[in-house]
Biopython code that builds the backbone (N, CA, C, O; Angstrom):
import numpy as np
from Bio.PDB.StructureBuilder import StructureBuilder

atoms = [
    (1, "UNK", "N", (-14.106, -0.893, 1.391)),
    (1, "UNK", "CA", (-13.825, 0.369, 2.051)),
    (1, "UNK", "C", (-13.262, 1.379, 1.059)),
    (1, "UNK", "O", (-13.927, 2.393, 0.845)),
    (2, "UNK", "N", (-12.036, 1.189, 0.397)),
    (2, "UNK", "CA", (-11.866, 2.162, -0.385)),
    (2, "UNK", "C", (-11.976, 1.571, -2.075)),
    (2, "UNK", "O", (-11.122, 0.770, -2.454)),
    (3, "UNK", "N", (-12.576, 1.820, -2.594)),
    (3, "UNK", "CA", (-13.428, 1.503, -3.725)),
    (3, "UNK", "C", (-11.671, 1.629, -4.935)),
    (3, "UNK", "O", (-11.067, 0.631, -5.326)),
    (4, "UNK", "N", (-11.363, 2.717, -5.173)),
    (4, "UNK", "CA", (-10.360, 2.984, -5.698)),
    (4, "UNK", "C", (-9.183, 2.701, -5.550)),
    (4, "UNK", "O", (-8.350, 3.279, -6.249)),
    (5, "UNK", "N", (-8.670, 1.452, -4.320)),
    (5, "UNK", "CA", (-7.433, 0.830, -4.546)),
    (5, "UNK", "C", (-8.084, -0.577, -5.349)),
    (5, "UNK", "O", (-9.007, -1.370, -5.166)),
    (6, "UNK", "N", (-7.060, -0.360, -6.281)),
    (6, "UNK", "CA", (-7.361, -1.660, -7.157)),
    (6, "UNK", "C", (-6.884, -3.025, -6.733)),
    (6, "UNK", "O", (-6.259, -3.077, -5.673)),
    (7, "UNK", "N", (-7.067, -4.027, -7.340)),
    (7, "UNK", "CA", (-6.483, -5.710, -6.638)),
    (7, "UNK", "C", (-5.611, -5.909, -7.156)),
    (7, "UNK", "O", (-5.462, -5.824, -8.375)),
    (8, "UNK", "N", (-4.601, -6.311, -6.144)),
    (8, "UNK", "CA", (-3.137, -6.263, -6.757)),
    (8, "UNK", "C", (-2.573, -7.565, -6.866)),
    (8, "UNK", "O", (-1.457, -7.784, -7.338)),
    (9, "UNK", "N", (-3.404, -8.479, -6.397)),
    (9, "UNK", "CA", (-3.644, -10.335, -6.633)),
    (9, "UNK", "C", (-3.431, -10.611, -7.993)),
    (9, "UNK", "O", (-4.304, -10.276, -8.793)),
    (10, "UNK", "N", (-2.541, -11.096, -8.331)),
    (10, "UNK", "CA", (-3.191, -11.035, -10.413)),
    (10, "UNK", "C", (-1.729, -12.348, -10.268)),
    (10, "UNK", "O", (-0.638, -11.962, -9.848)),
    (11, "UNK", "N", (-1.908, -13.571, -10.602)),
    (11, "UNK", "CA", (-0.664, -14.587, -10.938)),
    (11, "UNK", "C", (-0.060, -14.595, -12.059)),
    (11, "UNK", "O", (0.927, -15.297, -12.275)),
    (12, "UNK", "N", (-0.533, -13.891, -12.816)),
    (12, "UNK", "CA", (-0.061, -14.011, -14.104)),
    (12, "UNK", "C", (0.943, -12.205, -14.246)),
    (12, "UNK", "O", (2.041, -12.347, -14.785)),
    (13, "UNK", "N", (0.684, -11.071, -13.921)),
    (13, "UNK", "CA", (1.329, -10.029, -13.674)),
    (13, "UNK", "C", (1.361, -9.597, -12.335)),
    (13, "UNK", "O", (0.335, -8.962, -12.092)),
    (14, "UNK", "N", (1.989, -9.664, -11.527)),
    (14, "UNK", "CA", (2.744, -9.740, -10.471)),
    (14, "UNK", "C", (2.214, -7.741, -10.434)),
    (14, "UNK", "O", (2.166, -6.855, -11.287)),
    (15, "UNK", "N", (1.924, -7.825, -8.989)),
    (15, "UNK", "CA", (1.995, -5.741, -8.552)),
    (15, "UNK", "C", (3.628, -5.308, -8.894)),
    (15, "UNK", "O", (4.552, -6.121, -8.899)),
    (16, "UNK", "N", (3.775, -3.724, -9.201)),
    (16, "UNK", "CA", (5.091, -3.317, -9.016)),
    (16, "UNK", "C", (4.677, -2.545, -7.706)),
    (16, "UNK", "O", (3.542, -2.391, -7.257)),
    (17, "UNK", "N", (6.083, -2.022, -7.119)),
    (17, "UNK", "CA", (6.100, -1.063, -6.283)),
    (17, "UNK", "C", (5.133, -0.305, -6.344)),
    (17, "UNK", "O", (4.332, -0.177, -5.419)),
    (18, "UNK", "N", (5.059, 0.366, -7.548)),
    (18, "UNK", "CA", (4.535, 1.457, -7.471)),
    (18, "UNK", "C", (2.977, 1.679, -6.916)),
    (18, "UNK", "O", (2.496, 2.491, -6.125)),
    (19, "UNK", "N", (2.328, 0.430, -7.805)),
    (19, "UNK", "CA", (1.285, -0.093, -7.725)),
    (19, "UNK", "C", (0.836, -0.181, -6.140)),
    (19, "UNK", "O", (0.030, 0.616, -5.660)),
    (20, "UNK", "N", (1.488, -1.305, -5.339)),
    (20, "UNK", "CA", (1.494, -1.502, -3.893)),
    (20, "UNK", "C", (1.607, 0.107, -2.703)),
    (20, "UNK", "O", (0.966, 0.333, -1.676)),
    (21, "UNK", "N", (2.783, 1.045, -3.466)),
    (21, "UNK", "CA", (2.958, 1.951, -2.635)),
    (21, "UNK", "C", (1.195, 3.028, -3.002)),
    (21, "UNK", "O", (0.454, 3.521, -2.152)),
    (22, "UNK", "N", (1.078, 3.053, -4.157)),
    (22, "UNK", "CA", (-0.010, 3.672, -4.444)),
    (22, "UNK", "C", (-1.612, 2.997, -3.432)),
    (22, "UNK", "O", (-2.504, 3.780, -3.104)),
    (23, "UNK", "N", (-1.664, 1.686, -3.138)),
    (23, "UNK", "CA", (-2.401, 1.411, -2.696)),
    (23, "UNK", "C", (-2.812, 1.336, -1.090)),
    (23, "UNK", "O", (-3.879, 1.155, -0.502)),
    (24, "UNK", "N", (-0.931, 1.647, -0.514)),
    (24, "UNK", "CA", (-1.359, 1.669, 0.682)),
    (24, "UNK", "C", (-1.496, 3.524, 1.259)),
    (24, "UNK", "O", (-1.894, 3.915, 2.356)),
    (25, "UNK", "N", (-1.143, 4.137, 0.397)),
    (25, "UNK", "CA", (-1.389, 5.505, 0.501)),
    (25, "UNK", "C", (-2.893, 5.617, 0.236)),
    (25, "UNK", "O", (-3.465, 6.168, 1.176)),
    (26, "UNK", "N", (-3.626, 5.291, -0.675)),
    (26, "UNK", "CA", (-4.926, 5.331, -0.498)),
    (26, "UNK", "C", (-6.047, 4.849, 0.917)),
    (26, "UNK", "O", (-7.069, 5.217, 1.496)),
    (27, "UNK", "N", (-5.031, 3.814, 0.932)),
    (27, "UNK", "CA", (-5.915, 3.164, 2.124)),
    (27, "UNK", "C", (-5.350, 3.772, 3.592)),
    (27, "UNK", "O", (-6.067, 3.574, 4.573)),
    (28, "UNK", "N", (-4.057, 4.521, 3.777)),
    (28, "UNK", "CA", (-4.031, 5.710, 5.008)),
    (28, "UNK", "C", (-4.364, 6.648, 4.785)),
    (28, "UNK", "O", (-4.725, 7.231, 5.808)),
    (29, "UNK", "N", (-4.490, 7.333, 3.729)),
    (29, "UNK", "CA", (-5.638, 8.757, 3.305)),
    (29, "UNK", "C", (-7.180, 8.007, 3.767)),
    (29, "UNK", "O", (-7.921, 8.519, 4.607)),
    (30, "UNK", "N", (-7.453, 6.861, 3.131)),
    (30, "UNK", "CA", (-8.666, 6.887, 4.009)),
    (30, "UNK", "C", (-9.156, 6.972, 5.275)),
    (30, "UNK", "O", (-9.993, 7.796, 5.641)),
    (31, "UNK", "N", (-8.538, 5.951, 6.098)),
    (31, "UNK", "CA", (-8.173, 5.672, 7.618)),
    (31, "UNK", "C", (-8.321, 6.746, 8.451)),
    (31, "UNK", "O", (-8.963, 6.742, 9.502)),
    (32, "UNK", "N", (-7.434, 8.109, 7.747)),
    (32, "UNK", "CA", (-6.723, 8.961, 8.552)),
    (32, "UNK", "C", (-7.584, 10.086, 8.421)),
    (32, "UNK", "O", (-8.052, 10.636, 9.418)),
    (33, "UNK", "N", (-7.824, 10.466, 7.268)),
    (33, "UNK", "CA", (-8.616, 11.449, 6.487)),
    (33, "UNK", "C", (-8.244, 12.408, 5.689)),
    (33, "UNK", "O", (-8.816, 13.261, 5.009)),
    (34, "UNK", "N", (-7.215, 12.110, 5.900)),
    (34, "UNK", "CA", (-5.973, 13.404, 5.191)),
    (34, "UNK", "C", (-5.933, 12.972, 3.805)),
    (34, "UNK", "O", (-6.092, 11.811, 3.428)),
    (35, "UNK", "N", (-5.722, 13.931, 3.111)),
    (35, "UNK", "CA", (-5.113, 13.680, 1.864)),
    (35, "UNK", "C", (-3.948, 14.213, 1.628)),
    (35, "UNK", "O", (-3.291, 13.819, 0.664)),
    (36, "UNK", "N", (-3.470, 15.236, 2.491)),
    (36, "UNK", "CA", (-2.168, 15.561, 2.475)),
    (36, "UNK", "C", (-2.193, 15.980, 3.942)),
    (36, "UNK", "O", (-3.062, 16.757, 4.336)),
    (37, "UNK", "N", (-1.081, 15.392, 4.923)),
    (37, "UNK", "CA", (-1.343, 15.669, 6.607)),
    (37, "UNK", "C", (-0.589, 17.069, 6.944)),
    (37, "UNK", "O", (0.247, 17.593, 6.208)),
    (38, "UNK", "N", (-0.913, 17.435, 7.842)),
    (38, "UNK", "CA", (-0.459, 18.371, 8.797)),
    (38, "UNK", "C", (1.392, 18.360, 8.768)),
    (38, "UNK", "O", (1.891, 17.235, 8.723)),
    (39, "UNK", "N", (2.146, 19.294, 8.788)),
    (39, "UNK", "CA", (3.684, 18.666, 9.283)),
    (39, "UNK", "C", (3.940, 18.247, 10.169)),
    (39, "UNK", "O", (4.999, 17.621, 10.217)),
    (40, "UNK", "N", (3.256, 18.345, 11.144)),
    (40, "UNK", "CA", (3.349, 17.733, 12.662)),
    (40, "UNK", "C", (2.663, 16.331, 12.170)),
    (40, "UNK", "O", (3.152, 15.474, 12.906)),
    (41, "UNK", "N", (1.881, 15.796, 11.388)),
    (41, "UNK", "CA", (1.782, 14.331, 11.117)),
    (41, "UNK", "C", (2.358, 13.919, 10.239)),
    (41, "UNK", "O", (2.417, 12.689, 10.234)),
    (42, "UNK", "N", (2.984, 14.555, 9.207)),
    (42, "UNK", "CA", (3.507, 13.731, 8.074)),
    (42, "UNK", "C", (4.563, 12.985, 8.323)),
    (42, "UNK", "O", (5.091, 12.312, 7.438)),
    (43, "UNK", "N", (5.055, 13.023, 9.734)),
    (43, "UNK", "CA", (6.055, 11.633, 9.261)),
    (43, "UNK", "C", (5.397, 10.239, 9.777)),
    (43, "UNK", "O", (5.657, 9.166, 9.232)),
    (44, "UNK", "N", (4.325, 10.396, 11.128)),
    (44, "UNK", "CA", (3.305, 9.608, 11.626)),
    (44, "UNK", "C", (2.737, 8.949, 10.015)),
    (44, "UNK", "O", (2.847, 7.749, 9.763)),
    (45, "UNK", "N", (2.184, 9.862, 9.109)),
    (45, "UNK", "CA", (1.171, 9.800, 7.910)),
    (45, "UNK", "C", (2.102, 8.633, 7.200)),
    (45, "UNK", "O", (1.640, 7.503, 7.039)),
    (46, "UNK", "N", (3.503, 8.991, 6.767)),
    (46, "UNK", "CA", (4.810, 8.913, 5.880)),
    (46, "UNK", "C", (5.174, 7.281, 6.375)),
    (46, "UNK", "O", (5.571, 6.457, 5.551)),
    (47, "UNK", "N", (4.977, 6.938, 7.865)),
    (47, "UNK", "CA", (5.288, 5.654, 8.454)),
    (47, "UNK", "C", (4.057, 4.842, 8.291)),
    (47, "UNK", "O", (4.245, 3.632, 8.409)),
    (48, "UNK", "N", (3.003, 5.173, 8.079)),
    (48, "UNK", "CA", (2.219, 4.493, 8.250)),
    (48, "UNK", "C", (2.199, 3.553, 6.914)),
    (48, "UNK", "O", (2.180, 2.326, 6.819)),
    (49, "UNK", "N", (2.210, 4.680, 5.815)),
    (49, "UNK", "CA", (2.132, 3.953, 4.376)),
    (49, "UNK", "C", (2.892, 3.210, 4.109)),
    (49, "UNK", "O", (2.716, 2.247, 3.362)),
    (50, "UNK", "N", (4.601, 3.727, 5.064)),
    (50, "UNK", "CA", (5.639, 2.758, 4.480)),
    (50, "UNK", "C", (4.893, 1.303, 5.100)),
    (50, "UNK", "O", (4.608, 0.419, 4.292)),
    (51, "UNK", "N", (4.625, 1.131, 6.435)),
    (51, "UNK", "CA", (4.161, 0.041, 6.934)),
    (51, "UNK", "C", (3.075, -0.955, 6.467)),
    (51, "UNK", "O", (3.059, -2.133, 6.823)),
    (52, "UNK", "N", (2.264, -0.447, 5.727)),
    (52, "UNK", "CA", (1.002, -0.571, 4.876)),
    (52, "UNK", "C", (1.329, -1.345, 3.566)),
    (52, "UNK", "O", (0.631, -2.193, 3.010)),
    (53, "UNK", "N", (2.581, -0.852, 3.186)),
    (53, "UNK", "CA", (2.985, -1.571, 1.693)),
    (53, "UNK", "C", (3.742, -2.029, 2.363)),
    (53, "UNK", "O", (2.653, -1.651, 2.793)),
    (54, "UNK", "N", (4.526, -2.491, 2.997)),
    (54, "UNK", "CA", (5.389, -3.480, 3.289)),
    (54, "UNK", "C", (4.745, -4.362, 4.174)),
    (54, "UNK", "O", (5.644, -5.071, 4.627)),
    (55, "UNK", "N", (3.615, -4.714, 4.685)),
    (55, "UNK", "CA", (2.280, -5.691, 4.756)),
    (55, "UNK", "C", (1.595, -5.873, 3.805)),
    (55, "UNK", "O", (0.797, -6.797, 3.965)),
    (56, "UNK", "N", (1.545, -5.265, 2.633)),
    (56, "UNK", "CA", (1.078, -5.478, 1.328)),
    (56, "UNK", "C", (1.966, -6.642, 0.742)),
    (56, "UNK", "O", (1.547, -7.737, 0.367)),
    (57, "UNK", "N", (3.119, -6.250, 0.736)),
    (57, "UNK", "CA", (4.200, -7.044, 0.137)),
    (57, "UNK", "C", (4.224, -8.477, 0.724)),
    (57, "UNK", "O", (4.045, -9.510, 0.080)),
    (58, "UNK", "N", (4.492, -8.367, 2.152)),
    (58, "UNK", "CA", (4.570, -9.959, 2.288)),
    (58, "UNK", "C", (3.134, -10.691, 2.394)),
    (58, "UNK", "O", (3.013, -11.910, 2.517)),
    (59, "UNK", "N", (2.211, -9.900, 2.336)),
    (59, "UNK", "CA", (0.728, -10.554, 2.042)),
    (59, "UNK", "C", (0.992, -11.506, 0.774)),
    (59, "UNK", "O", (1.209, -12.715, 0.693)),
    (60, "UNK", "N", (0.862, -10.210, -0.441)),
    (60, "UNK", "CA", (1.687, -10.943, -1.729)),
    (60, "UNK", "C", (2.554, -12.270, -2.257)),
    (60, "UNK", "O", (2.454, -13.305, -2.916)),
    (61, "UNK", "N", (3.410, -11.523, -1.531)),
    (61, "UNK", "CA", (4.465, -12.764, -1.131)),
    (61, "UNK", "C", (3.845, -14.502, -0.803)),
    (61, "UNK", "O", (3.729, -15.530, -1.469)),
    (62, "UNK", "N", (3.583, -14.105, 0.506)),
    (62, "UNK", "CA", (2.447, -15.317, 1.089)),
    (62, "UNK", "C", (1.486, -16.345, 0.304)),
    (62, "UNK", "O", (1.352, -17.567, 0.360)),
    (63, "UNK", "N", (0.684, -15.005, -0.688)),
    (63, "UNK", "CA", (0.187, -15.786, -1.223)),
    (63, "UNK", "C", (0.202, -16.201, -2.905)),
    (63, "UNK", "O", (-0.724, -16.382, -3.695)),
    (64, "UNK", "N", (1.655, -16.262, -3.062)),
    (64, "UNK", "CA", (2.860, -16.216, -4.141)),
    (64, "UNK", "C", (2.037, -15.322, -5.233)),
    (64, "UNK", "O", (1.777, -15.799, -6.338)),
    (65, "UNK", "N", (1.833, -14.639, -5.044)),
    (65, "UNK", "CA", (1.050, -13.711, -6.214)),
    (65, "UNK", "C", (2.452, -12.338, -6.383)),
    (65, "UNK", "O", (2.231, -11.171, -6.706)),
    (66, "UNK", "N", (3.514, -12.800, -6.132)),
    (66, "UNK", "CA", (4.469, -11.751, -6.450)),
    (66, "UNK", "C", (5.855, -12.205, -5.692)),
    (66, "UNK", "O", (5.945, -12.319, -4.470)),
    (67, "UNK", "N", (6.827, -12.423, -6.546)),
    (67, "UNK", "CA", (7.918, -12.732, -6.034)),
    (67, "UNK", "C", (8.730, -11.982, -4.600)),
    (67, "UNK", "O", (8.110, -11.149, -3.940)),
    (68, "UNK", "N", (9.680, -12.250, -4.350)),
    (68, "UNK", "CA", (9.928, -11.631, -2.918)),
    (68, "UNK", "C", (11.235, -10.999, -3.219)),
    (68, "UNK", "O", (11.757, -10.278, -2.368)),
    (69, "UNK", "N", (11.933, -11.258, -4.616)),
    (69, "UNK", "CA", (12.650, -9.731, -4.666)),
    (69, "UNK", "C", (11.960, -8.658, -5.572)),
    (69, "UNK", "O", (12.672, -8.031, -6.356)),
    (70, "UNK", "N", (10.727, -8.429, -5.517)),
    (70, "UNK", "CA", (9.828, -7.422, -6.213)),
    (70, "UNK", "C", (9.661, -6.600, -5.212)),
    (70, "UNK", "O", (8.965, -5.594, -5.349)),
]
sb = StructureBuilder()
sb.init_structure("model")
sb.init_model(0)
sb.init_chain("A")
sb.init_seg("    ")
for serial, (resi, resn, name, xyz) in enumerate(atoms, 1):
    if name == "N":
        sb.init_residue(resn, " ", resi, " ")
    sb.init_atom(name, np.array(xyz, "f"), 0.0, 1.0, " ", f" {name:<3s}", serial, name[0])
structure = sb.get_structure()
């Protein structure tokens, strides 16, 4: 689906934040269509991503491809 979030699976270098937050912003810009939302959505837009990387994270986690205080 979105070609340009990269794989953040890697056992040997672990994702940072940044990496993860970057990827779930790509993937609610896709979803949504926005690339930058409305003010009446940006905190809808703003929750979504937080939610997105922090299902990123314990995905990660899960499948020990990144420690769990990262």
């Amino acid at each position: 689906m979105c070609r340009s979030i990269k794989q953040l699976r890697d056992a040997e270098i672990p994702a940072t934040e940044e990496e993860i937050r970057a990827a779930a912003l790509q993937f609610v810009r896709k979803v949504s269509g926005y690339r930058r939302p409305s003010k009446v959505n940006a905190e809808a837009f703003e929750r979504a991503v937080d939610e997105v990387a922090e299902a990123t994270r314990k995905l990660l986690v899960n499948l020990n491809a990144l420690t769990p205080s990262n």
